[in-house]
NUFITI-48896 format. One record per residue (C-alpha): residue in one letter; x, y, z; residue number from 0. Coordinates in steps of 0.1 Angstrom, whole numbers, m for minus. Layout:
<recs>
{aa: a, east: X, north: Y, up: Z, i: NUM}
...
</recs>
This chain:
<recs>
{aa: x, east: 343, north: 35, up: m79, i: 0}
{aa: x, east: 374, north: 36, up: m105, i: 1}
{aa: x, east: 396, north: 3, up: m104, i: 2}
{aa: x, east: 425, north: 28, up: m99, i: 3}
{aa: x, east: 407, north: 45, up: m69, i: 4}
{aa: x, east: 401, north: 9, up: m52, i: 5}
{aa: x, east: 437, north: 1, up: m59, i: 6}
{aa: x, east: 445, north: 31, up: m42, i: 7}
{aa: x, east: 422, north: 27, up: m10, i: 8}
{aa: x, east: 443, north: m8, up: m4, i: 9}
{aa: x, east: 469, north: 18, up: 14, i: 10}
{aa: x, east: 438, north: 45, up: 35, i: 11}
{aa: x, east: 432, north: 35, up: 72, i: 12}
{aa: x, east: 397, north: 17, up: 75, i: 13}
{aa: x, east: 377, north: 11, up: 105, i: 14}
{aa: x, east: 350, north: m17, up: 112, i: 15}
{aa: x, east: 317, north: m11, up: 119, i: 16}
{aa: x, east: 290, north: m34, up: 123, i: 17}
{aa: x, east: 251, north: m27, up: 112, i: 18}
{aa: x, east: 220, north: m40, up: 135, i: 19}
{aa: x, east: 188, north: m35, up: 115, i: 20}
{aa: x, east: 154, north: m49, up: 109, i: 21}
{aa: x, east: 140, north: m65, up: 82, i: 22}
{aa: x, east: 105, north: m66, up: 84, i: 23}
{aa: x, east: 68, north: m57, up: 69, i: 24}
{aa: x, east: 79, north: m59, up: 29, i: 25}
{aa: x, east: 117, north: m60, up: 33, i: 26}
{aa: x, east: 107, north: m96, up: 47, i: 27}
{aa: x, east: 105, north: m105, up: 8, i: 28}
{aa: x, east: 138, north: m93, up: m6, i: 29}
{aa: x, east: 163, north: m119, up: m6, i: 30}
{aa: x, east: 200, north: m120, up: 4, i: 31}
{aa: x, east: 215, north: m111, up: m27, i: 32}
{aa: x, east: 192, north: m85, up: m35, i: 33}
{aa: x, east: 196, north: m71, up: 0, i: 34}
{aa: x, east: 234, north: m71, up: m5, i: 35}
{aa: x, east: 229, north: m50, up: m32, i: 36}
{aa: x, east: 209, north: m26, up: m18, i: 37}
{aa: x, east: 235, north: m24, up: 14, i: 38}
{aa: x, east: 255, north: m11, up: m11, i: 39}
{aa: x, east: 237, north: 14, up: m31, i: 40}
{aa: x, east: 223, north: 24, up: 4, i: 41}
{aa: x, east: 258, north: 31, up: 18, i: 42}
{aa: x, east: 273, north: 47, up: m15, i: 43}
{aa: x, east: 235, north: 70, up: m12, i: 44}
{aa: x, east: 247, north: 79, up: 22, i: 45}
{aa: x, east: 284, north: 90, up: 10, i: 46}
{aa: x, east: 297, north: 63, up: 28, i: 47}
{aa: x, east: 331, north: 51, up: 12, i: 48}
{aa: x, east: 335, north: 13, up: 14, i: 49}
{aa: x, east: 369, north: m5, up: 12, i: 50}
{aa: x, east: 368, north: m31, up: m16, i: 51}
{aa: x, east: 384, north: m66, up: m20, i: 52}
{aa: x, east: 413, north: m65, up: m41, i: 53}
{aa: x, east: 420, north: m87, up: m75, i: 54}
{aa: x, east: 402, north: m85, up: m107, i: 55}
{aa: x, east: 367, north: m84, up: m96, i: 56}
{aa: x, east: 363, north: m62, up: m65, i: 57}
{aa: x, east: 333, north: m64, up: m38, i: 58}
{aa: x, east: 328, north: m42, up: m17, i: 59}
{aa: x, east: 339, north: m50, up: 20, i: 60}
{aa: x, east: 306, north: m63, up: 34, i: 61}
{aa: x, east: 292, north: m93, up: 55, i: 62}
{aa: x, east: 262, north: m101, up: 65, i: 63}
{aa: x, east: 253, north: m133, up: 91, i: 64}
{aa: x, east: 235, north: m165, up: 76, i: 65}
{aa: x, east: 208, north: m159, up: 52, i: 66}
{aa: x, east: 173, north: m157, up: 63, i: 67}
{aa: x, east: 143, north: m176, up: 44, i: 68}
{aa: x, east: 125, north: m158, up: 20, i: 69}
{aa: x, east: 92, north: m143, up: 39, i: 70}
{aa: x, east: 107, north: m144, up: 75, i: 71}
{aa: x, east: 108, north: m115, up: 91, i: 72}
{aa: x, east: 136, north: m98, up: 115, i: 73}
{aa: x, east: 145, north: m77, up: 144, i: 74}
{aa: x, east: 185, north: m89, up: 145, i: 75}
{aa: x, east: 199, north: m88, up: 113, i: 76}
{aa: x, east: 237, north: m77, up: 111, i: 77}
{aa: x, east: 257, north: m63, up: 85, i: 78}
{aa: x, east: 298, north: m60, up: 90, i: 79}
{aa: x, east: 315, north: m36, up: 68, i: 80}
{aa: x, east: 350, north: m20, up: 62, i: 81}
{aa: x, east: 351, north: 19, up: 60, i: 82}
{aa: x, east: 377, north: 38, up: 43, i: 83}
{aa: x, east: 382, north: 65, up: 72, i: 84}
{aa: x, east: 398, north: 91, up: 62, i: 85}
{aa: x, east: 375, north: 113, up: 82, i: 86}
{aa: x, east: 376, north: 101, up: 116, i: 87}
{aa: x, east: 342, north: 92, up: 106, i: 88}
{aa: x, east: 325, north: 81, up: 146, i: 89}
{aa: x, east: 299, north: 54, up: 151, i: 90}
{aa: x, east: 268, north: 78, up: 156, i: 91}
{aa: x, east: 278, north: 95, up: 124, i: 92}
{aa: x, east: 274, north: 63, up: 102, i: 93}
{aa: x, east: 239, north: 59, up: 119, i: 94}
{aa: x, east: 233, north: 92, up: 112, i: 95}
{aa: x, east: 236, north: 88, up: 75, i: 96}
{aa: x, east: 219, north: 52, up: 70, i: 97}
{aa: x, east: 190, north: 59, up: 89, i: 98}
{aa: x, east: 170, north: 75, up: 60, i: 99}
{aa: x, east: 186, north: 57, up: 28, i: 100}
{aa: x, east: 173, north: 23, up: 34, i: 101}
{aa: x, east: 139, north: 10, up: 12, i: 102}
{aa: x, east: 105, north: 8, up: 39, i: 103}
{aa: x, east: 110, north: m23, up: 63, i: 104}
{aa: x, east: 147, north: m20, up: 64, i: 105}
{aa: x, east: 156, north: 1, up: 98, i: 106}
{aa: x, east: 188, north: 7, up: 111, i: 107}
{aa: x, east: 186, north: 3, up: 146, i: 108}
{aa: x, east: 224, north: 6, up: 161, i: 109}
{aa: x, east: 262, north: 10, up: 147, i: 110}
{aa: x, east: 291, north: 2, up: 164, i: 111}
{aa: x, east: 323, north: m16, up: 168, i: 112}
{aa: x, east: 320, north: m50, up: 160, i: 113}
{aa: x, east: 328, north: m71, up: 194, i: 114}
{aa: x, east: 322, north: m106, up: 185, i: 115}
{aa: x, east: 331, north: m120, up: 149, i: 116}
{aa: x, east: 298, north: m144, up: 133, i: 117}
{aa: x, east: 312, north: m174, up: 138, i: 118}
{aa: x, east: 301, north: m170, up: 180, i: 119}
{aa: x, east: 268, north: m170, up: 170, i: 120}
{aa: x, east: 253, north: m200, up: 187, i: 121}
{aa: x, east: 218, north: m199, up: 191, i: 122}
{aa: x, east: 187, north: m180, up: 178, i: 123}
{aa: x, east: 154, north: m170, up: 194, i: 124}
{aa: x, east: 123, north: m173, up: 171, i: 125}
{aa: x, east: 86, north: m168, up: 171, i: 126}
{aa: x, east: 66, north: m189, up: 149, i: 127}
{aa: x, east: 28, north: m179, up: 145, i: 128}
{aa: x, east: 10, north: m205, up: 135, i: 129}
{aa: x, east: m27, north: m203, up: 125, i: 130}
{aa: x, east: m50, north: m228, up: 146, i: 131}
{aa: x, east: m70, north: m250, up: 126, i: 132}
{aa: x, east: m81, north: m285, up: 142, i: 133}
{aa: x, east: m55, north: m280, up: 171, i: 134}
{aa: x, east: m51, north: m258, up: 199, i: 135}
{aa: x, east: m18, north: m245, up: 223, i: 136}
{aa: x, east: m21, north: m276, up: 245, i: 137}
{aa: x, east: m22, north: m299, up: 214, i: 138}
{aa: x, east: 12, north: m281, up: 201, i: 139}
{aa: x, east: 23, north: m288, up: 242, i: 140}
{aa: x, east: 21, north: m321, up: 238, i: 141}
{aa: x, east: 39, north: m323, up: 206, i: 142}
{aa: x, east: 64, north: m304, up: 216, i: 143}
{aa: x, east: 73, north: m323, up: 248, i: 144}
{aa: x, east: 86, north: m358, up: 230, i: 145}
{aa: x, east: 105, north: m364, up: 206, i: 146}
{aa: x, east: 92, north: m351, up: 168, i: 147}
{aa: x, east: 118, north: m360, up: 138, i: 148}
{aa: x, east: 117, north: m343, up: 105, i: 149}
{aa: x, east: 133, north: m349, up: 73, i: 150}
{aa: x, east: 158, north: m316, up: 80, i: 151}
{aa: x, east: 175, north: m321, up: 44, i: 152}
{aa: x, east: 166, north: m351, up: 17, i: 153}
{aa: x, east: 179, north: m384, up: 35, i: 154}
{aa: x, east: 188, north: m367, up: 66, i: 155}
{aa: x, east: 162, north: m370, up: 95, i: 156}
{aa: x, east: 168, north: m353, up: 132, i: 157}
{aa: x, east: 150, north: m352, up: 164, i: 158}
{aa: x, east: 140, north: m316, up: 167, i: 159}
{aa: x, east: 148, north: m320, up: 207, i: 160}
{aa: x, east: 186, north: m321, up: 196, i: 161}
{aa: x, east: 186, north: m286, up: 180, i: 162}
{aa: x, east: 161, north: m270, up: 205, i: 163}
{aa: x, east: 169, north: m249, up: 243, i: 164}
{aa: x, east: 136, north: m243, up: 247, i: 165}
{aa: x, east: 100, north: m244, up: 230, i: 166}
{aa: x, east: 69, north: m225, up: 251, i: 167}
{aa: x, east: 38, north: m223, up: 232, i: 168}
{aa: x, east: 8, north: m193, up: 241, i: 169}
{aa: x, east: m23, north: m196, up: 228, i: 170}
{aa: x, east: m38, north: m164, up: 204, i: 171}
{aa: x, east: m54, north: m159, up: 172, i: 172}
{aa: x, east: m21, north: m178, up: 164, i: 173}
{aa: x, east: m7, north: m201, up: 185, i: 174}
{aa: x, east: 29, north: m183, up: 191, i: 175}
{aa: x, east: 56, north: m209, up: 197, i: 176}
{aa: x, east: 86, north: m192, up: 212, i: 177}
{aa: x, east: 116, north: m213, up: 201, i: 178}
{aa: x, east: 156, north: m208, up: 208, i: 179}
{aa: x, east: 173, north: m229, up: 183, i: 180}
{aa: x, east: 203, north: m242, up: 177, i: 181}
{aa: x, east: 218, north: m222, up: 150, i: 182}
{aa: x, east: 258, north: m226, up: 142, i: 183}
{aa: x, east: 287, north: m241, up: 128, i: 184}
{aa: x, east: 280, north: m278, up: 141, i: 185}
{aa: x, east: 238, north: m279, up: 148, i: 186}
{aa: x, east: 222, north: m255, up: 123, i: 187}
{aa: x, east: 179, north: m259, up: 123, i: 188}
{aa: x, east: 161, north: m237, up: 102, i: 189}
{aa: x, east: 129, north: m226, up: 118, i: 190}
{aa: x, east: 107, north: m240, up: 87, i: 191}
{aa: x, east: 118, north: m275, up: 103, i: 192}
{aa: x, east: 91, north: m266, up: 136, i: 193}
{aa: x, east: 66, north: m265, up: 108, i: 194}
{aa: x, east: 76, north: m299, up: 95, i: 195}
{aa: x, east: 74, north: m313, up: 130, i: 196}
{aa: x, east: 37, north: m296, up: 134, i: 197}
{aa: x, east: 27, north: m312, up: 100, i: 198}
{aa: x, east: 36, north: m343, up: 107, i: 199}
{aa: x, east: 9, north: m345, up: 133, i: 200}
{aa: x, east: m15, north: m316, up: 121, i: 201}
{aa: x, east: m20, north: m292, up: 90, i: 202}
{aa: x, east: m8, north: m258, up: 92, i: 203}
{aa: x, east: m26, north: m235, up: 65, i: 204}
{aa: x, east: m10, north: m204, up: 79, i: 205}
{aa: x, east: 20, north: m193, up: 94, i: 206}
{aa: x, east: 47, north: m165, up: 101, i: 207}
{aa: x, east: 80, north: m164, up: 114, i: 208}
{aa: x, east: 96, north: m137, up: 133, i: 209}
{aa: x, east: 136, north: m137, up: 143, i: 210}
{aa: x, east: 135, north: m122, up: 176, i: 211}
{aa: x, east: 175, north: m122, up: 190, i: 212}
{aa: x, east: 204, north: m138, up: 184, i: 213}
{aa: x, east: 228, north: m154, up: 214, i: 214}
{aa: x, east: 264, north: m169, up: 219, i: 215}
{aa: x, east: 272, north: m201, up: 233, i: 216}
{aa: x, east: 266, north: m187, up: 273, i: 217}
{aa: x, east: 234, north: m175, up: 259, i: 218}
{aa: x, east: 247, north: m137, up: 260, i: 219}
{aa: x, east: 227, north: m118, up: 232, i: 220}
{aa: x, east: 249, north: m111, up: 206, i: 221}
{aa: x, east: 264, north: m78, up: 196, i: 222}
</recs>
């Protein structure tokens, strides 16, 4: 886009539309900044005009919510953007035209008007798959049901109970530990930190992590 034309979309109507995708199978090794670019190239692929920030060095109007870890996988990703509408352009049209531009393991799964801004996010639902080797589902019970601290950042040490709703553990080929998490402004716990609390007892040799859903503070899934 020409600096004169994003000078001139500062004065077209815009509309907001938020993005729920997945990010899974290989996507699960592209990492934020590359996946912001390829929002964009995506959107400008789909003929999709995008309103820009103003100043010297423009960006294009779009936000995604906290960056995942490198390797985790997701079904609730979200991406907010600003649309220069100057078409009327509707919700299932925007789907319409992102549903094929996106590189394998990125699908877009819904569009629509953004209800709740990012900052409501409050708690986040993961599954951890952890490969069983000298400990079994009722070993990871008992873990789980005291308190387990971990070293969360250098210096700073937390009781995993604190940022944790809820931790129910099956038994599998991997153990699955189904986790809701704290995950906002105040009590932010990255899921790695369940593996911590697992190694400090046992060793895990392999694991995956899946981001199931995503919740405000009245545990509401977010939209």
């Amino acid at each position: 886009m020409l600096l004169s034309e994003i000078i001139n979309s500062a004065n077209l109507s815009t509309k907001n539309f938020r993005v729920k995708f997945e990010k899974a199978g290989v996507a699960k090794y592209i990492s934020h900044l590359d996946l912001n670019r390829i929002f964009s190239r995506a959107i400008a692929r789909a003929g999709i005009e995008v309103a820009h920030s103003e100043g010297f060095n423009p960006h294009p109007k779009i936000a995604f919510v906290s960056a995942l870890s490198l390797g985790t996988e997701s079904f609730c990703e979200f991406a907010d953007m600003k649309i220069i509408d100057t078409d009327n352009i509707s919700e299932s049209e925007i789907f319409d035209r992102l549903k094929n531009v996106f590189p394998s393991g990125i699908n877009i799964k819904e569009v629509y008007a953004p209800k709740l801004d990012f900052k409501y996010i409050d708690r986040t639902r993961f599954y951890i798959f952890v490969k069983p080797t000298g400990f079994g589902a009722s070993d990871l019970e008992e873990l789980f049901s005291g308190d387990v601290t971990v070293e969360k950042k250098p210096g700073i040490v937390i009781n995993l109970r604190d940022y944790t709703d809820n931790i129910a553990i099956s038994d599998g080929d991997y153990i699955k530990i189904d986790a809701v998490v704290k995950t906002n402004r105040e009590m932010f716990l990255n899921p790695e930190n369940i593996i911590k609390g697992v190694n400090a007892k046992y060793i895990v040799e392999d694991y995956f992590i899946q981001k199931i859903e995503m919740y405000d503070k009245d545990l509401n899934i977010f939209v």
